[in-house]
C-alpha positions as CSV (number, residue, x, y, z in Angstrom):
1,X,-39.9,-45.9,-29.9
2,X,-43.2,-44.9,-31.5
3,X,-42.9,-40.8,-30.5
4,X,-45.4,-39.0,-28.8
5,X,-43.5,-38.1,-26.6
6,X,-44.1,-33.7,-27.7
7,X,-47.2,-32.2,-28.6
8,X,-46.0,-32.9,-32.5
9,X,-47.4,-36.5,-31.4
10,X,-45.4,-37.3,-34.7
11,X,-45.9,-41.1,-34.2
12,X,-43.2,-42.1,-35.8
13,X,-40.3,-45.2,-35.0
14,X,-37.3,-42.8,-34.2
15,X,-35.4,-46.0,-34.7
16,X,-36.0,-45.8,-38.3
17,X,-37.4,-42.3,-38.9
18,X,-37.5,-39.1,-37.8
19,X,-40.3,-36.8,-37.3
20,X,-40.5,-32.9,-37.2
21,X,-37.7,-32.8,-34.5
22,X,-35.1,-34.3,-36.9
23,X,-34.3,-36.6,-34.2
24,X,-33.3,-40.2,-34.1
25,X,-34.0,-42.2,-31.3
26,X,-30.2,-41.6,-29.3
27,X,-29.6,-38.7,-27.8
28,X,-27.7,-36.3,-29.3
29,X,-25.5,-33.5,-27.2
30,X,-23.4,-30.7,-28.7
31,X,-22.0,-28.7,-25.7
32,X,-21.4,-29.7,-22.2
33,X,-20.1,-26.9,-20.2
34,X,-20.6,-25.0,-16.9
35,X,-22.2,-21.7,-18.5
36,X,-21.7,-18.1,-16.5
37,X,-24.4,-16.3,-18.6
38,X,-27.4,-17.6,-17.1
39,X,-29.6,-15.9,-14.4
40,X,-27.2,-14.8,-11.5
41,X,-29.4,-17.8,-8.8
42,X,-28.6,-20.3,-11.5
43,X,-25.0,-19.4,-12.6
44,X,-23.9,-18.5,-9.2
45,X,-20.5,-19.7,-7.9
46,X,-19.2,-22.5,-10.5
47,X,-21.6,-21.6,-13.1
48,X,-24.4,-23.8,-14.3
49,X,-24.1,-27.1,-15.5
50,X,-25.3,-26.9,-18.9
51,X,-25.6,-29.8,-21.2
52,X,-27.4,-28.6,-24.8
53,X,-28.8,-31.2,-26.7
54,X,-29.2,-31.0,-30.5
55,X,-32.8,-30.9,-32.1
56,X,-35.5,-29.2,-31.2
57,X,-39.8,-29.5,-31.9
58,X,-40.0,-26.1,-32.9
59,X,-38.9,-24.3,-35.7
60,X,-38.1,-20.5,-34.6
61,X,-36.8,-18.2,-37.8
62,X,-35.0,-15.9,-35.2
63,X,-33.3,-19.4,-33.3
64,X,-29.9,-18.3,-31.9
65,X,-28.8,-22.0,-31.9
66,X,-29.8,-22.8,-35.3
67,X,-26.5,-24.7,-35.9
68,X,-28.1,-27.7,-33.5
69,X,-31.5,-27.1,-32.8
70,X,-32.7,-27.0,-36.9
71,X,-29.7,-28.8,-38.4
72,X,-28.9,-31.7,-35.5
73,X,-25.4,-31.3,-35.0
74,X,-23.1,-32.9,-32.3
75,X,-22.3,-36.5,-30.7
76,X,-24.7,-39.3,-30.0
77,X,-24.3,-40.6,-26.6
78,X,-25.6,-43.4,-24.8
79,X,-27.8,-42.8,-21.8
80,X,-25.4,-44.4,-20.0
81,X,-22.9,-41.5,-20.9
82,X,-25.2,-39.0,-20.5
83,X,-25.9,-39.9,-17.1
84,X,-22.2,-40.1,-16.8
85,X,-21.6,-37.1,-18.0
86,X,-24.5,-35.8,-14.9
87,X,-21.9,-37.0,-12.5
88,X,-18.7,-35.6,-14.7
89,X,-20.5,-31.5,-14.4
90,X,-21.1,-32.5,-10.7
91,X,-17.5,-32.9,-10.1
92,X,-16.8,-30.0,-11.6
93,X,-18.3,-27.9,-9.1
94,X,-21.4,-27.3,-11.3
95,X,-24.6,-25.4,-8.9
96,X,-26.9,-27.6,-10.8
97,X,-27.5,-30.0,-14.0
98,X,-28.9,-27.5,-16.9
99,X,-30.7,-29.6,-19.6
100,X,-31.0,-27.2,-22.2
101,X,-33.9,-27.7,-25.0
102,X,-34.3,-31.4,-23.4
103,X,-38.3,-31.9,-24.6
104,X,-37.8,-34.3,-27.3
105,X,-35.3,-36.5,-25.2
106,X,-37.7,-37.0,-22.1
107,X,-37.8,-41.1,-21.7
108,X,-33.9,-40.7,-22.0
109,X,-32.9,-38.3,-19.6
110,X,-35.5,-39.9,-16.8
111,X,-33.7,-43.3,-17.5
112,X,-30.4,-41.2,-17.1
113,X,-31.4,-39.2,-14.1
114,X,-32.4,-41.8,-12.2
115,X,-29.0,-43.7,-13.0
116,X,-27.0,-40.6,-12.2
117,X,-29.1,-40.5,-8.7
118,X,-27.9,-44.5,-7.7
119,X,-24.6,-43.2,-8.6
120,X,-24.1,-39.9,-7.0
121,X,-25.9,-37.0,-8.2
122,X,-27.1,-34.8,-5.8
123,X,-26.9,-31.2,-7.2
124,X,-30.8,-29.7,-8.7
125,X,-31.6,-30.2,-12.0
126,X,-33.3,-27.8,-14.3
127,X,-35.0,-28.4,-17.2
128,X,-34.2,-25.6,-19.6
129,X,-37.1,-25.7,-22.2
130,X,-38.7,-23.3,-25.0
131,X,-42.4,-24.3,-23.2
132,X,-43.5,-26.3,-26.1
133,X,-44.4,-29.2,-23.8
134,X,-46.7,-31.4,-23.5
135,X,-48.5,-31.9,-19.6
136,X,-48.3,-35.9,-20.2
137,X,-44.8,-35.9,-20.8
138,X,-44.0,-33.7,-18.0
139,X,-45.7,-36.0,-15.5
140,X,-43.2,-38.4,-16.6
141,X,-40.8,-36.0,-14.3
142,X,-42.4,-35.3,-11.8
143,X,-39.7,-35.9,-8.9
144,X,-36.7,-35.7,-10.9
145,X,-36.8,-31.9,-11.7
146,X,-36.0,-29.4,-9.0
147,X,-36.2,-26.4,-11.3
148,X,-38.0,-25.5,-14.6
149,X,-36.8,-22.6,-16.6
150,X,-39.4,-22.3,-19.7
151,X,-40.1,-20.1,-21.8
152,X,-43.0,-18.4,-22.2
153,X,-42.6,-17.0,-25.8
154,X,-46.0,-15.7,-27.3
155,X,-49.3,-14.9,-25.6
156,X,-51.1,-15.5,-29.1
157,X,-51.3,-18.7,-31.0
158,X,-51.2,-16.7,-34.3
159,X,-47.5,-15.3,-33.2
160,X,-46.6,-18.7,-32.6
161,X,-47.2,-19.7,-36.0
162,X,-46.0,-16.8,-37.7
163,X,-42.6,-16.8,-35.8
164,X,-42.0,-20.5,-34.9
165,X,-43.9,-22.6,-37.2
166,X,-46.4,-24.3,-34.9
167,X,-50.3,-23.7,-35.1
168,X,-50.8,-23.6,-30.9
169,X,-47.4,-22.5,-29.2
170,X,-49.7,-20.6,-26.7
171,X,-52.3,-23.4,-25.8
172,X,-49.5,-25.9,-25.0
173,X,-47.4,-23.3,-22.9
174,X,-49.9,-22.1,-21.1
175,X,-50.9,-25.8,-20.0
176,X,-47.3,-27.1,-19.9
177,X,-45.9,-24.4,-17.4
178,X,-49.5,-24.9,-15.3
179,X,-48.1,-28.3,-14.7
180,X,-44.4,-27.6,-14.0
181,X,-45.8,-25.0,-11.6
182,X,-48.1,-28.2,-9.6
183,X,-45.0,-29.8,-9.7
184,X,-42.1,-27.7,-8.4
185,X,-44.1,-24.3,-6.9
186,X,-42.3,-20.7,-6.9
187,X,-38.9,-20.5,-6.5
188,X,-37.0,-20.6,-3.7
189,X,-33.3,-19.2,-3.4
190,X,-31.1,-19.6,-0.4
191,X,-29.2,-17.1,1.4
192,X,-26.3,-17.6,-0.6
193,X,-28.2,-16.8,-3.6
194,X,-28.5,-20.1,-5.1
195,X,-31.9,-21.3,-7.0
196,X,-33.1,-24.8,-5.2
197,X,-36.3,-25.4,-7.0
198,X,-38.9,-23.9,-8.5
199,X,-40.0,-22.3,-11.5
200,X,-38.5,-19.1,-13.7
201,X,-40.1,-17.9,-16.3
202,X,-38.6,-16.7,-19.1
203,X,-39.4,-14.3,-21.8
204,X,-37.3,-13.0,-24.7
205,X,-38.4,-9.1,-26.0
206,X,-39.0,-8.9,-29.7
207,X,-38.6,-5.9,-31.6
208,X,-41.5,-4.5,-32.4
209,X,-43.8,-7.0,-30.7
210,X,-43.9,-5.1,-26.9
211,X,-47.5,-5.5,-26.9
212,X,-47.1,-9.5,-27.0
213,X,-44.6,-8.9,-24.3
214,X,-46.9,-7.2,-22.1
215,X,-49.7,-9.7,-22.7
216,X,-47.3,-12.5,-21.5
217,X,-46.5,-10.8,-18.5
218,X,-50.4,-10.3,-17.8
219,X,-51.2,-13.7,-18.3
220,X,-48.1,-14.5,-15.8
221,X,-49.4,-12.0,-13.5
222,X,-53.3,-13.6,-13.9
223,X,-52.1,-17.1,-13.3
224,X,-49.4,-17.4,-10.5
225,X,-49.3,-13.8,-8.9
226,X,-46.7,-11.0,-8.6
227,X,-44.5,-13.0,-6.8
228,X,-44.1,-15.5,-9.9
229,X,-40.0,-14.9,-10.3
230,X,-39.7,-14.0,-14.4
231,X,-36.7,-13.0,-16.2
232,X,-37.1,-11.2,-19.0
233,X,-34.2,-10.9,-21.7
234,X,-33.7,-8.2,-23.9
235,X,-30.7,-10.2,-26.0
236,X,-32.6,-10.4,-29.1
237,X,-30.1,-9.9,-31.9
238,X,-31.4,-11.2,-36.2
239,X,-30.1,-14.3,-37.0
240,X,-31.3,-17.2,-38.7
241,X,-33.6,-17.1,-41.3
242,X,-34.4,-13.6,-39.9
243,X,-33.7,-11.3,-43.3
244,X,-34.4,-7.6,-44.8
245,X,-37.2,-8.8,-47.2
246,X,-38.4,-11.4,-44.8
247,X,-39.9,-10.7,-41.1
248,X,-38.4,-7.2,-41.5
249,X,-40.1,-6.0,-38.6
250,X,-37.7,-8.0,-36.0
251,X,-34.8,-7.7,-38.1
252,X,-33.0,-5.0,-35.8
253,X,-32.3,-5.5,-32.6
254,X,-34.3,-3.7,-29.3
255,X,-34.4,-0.7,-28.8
256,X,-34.3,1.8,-25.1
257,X,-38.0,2.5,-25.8
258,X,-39.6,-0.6,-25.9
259,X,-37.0,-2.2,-22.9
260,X,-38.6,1.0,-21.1
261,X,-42.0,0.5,-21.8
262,X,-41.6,-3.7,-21.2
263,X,-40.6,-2.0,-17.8
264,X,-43.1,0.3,-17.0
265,X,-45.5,-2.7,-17.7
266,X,-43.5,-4.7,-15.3
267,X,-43.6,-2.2,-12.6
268,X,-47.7,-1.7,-13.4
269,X,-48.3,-5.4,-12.7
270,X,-46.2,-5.4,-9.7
271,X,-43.6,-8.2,-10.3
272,X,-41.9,-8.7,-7.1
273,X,-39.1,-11.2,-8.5
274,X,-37.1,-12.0,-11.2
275,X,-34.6,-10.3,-13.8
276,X,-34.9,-7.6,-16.3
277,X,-31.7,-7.6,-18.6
278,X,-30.3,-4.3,-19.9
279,X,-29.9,-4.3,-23.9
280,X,-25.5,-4.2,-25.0
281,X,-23.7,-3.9,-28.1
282,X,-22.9,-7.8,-28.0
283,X,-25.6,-9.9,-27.8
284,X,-23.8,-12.5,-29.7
285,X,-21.3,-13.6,-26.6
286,X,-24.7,-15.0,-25.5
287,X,-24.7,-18.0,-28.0
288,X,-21.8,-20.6,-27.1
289,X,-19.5,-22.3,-29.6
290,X,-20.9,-25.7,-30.0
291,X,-17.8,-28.1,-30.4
292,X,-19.3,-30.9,-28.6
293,X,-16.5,-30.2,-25.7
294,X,-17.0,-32.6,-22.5
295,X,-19.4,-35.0,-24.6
């Protein structure tokens, strides 16, 4: 497979190389679980079907999945497996199929969708995804995803490079959750709760960054309306690269004051739906042990 499959466009044989993901051409998963920390429409009842797959295209200092996303660790599994495995979280009483950081694995989870489908699979699917997409690839999905859940991490390109190493993070989010918007529209949650489709957008807090924060919601706001659902997480705890000499200014976690003023931005653009998480004193449960269980 020549890859261009991100907006890296790397163009190399992930048979034989790898590119900036640090992925081979298999897939490779290091979790498979049904998750209860998700938002409440996604993790309702059974919890969400989560499946995290190792490698990712960016490179995010603060990353609090490092151990898979910078470092590739886990099992490689065929796509026959992985569809498999679709049908295994099913049975399980999953709400839905959770692909978590799926972007560089696209041609292989359509192929193992679609197999999943002739066998069984019935529940939504959500692709679970930093943003950093690119519109072609999405296209590819179009009918196959009921739900995207991306994230919408800088409003600036220059933040983009500073804290996750790629020059246009902005451009290609922007664009990339335009097009999961045409594909899926606004969310919509039945009576019992439970997310069907639709889009959520996602935005992590980072200390000392509230007015990036308030320029994503803005740009949110100017795009799809108030009624866009968002949920905005306040979990942000140092990790990673993330050190006293270097990017000092988001080595803490958040504080009441910014959460509060992140809020009373919320409230001035007139969000109607979505999720505001409060800030705790153990933001690590939040990261999973990845032990390749269920893969």
């Amino acid at each position: 497979m020549i890859c261009k499959m991100c907006p890296h466009e790397c163009g190399v044989d992930r048979k034989t190389k790898i590119g900036r993901c640090k992925a081979k051409e298999e897939v490779t998963l290091s979790l498979v679980s049904l998750h209860q920390f998700e938002e409440p429409c996604i993790s309702v009842g059974n919890g969400s079907g989560t499946i995290f797959f190792s490698g990712c295209n960016l490179s995010c200092v603060y990353c609090q999945n490092s151990d898979i996303s910078q470092d590739i660790k886990g099992k490689i599994v065929s796509i026959d497996r992985l569809a498999n495995i679709f049908i295994e979280q099913q049975q399980r009483g999953a709400q839905n199929i959770n692909l978590v950081t799926p972007s560089i694995y696209v041609y292989q989870i359509k192929e193992a969708i679609i197999k999943a489908k002739k066998k069984g699979l019935t529940i939504p699917i959500i692709y679970n995804s930093s943003g950093y997409d690119k519109v072609e690839t999405l296209k590819e999905l179009k009918g196959l995803i009921d739900i995207y859940l991306p994230d919408f991490k800088y409003a600036s390109d220059k933040l983009g490079e500073k804290y996750s190493k790629v020059s246009n993070y902005s451009t290609i989010a922007k664009e990339a959750i335009k097009e999961m918007v045409r594909q899926v529209g606004q969310a919509k949650i039945d009576e019992n709760g439970k997310l069907l489709s639709g889009v959520i957008i996602r935005h992590m807090i980072l200390p000392n960054n509230i007015l990036n924060t308030k320029q994503c919601l803005k740009w949110i706001k100017d795009n799809f309306g108030s009624e866009m659902h968002i949920s905005i997480m306040a979990q942000y705890f140092p990790t990673n690269k993330v050190n006293e000499r270097e990017y000092k200014e988001i080595n803490r976690k958040l504080n009441e004051d910014e959460l509060n003023k992140v809020k009373e931005c919320i409230c001035e653009l007139e969000f109607e739906n979505g999720y505001i998480q409060e800030i705790e004193n153990d933001e690590e449960k939040y990261v999973p042990k990845f032990n390749c269980e269920n893969v």
